[in-house]
Structure formats: structure tokens, C-alpha cells
C-alpha positions as a LaTeX table, in Angstrom:
\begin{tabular}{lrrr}
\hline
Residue & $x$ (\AA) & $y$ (\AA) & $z$ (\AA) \\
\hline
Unk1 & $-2.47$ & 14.72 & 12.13 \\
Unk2 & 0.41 & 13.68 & 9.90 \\
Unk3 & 1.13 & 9.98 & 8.45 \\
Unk4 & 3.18 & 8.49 & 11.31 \\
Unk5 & 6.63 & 7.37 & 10.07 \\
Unk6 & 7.21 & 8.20 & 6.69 \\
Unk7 & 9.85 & 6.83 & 5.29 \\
Unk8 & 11.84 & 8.00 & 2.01 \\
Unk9 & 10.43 & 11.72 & 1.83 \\
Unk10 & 12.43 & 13.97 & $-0.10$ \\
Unk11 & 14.41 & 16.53 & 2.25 \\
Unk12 & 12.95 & 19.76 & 0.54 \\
Unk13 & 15.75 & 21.71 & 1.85 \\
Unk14 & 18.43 & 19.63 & $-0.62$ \\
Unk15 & 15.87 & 19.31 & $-3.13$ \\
Unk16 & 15.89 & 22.81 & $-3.65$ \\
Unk17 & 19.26 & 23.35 & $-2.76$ \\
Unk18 & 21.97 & 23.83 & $-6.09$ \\
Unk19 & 24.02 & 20.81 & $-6.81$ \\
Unk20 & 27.18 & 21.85 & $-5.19$ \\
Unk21 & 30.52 & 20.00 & $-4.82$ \\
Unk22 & 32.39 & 20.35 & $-1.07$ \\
Unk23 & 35.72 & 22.74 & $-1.39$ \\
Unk24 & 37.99 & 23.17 & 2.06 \\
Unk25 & 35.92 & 26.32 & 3.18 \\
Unk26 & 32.58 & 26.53 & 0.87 \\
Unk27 & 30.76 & 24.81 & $-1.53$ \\
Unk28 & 30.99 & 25.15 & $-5.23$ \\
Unk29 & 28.44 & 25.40 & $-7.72$ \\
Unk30 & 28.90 & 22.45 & $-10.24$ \\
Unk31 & 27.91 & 24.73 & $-13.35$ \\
Unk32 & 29.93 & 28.34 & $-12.83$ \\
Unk33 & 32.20 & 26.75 & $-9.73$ \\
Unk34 & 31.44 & 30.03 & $-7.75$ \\
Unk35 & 31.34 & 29.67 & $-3.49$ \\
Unk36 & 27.24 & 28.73 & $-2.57$ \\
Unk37 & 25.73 & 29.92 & 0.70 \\
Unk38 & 22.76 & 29.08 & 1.93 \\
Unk39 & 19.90 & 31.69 & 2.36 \\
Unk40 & 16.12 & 32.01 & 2.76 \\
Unk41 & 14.06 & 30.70 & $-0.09$ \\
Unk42 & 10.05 & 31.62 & $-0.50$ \\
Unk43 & 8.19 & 29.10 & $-2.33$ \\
Unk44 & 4.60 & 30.23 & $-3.05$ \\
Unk45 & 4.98 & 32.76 & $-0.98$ \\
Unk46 & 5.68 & 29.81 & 1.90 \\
Unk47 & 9.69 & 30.12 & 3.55 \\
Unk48 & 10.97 & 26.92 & 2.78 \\
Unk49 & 14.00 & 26.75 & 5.26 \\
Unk50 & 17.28 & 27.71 & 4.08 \\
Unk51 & 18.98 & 25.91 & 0.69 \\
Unk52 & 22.27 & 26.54 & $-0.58$ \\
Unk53 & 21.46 & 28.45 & $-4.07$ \\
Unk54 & 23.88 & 29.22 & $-6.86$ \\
Unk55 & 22.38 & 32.40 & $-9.18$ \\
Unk56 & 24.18 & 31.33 & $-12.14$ \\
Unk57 & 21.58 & 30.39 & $-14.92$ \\
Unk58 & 21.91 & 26.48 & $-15.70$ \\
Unk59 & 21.48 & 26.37 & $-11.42$ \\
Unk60 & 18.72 & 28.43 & $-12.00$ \\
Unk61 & 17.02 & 25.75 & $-14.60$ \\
Unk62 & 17.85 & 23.15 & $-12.21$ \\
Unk63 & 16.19 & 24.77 & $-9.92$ \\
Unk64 & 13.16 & 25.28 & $-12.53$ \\
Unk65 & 13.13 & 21.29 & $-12.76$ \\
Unk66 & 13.29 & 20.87 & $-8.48$ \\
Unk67 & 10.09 & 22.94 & $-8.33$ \\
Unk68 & 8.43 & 21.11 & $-11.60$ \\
Unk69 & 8.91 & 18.11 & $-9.41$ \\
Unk70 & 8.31 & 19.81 & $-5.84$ \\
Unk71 & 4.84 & 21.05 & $-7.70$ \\
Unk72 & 4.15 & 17.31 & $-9.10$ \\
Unk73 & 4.56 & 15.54 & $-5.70$ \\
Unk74 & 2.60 & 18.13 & $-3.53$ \\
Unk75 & $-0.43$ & 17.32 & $-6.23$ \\
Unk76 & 0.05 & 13.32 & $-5.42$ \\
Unk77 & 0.27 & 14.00 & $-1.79$ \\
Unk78 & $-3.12$ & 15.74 & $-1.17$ \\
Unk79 & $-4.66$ & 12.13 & $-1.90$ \\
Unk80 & $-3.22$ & 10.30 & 0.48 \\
Unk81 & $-5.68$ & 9.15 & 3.34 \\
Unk82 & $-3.43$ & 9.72 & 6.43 \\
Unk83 & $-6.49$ & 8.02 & 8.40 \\
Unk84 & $-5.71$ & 4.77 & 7.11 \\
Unk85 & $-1.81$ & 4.98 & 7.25 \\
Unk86 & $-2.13$ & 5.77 & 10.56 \\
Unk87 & $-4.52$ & 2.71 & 11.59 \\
Unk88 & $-2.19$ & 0.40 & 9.45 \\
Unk89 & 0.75 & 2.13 & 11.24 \\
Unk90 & $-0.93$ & 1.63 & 14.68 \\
Unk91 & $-2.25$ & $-1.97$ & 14.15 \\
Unk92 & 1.80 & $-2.62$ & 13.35 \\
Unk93 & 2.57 & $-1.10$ & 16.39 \\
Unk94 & 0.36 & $-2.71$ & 18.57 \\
Unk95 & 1.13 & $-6.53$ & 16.98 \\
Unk96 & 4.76 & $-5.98$ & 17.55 \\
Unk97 & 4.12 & $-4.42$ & 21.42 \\
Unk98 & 1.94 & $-7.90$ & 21.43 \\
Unk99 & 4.30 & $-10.17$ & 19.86 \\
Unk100 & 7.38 & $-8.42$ & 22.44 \\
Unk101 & 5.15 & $-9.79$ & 25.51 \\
Unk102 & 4.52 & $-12.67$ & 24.20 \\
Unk103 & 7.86 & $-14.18$ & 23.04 \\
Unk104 & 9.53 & $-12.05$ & 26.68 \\
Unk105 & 11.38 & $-10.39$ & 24.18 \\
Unk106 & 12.87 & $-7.07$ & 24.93 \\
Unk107 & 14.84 & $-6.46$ & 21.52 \\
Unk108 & 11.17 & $-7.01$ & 19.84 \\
Unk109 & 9.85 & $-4.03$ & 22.48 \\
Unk110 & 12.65 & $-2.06$ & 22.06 \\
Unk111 & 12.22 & $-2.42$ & 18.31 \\
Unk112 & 8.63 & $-1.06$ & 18.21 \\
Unk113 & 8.84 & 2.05 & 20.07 \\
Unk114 & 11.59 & 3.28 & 18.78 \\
\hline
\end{tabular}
């Protein structure tokens, strides 16, 4: 199972996306100011989704960087003990479901299952 409600991930799909600036019909590259589209991107042989990329070459050493960095967090990641975010997560849950009843609150309820 995953870690229930993460919060602050970094959208892969814009990470790996070109830095772009918003035109009337397309986006621009920031570097060579030529129209981006988004398209299929493989990363290790994995589709990632579909990132607007720019071909030119300073997009394609940011892009160099955003996988550097992709690479780094996926290496922090495989430590994490999703077993104990989820109990913590749960326990939170379950006190606020608690707390709800026991003040007659329905904002609190509301709150904690949603």
C-alpha cells in the first residue's frame, strides 16, 4: 500500500516538463522561444505520462538536472516505512473521527474524511 496523504510530492509530469512561458496558442520554450508540445517521455525504460519538452540543448541540460534530482529523490524514497506513516496517519484519523463525536461537531467530521 502507498503512504496515505502525502502532501508536497513533486508532480513528475512538470518536473520533467521544459520551463515554458504561456503564448495565446502554445507554449514557448524559455531558452530558443520555439512552440512546446507535450509528448510521451520513457524514463528507465518506465512511460512517465506526457511532459511538455523543448529539444533545444540548454532544455535538454535542464532536463539533465530534473532527472539528477528525479534519480536523488527515488533513492530517499525507498526508505521510507509506509507502515508507520500509515498507523500515524490512521491514529490521526481516528482521534479526529473521536474528537467530531465528542464535541457534536460536524465541521470536525467533515474535516477528517475528507
Amino acid at each position: 500500500m502507498k503512504p496515505l496523504f502525502l502532501r508536497n510530492k513533486i508532480d513528475i509530469i512538470t518536473l520533467l516538463s521544459s520551463t515554458t512561458y504561456k503564448t495565446e496558442f502554445f507554449d514557448k520554450c524559455i531558452y530558443c522561444h520555439k512552440d512546446v508540445e507535450n509528448d510521451y517521455y520513457e524514463h528507465k525504460g518506465e512511460v512517465i505520462g506526457m511532459p511538455y519538452r523543448c529539444n533545444c540543448e540548454k532544455a535538454k541540460e535542464e532536463l539533465n538536472a530534473k532527472e539528477l534530482l528525479l534519480e536523488k529523490l527515488s533513492n530517499l524514497q525507498q526508505g521510507i516505512d509506509v507502515e508507520a506513516i500509515n498507523k500515524v496517519t490512521k491514529q490521526a484519523i481516528i482521534s479526529e473521527l473521536d474528537r467530531a463525536y465528542e464535541e457534536d461537531c460536524e465541521e470536525i467530521l467533515h474535516s477528517a474524511i475528507s
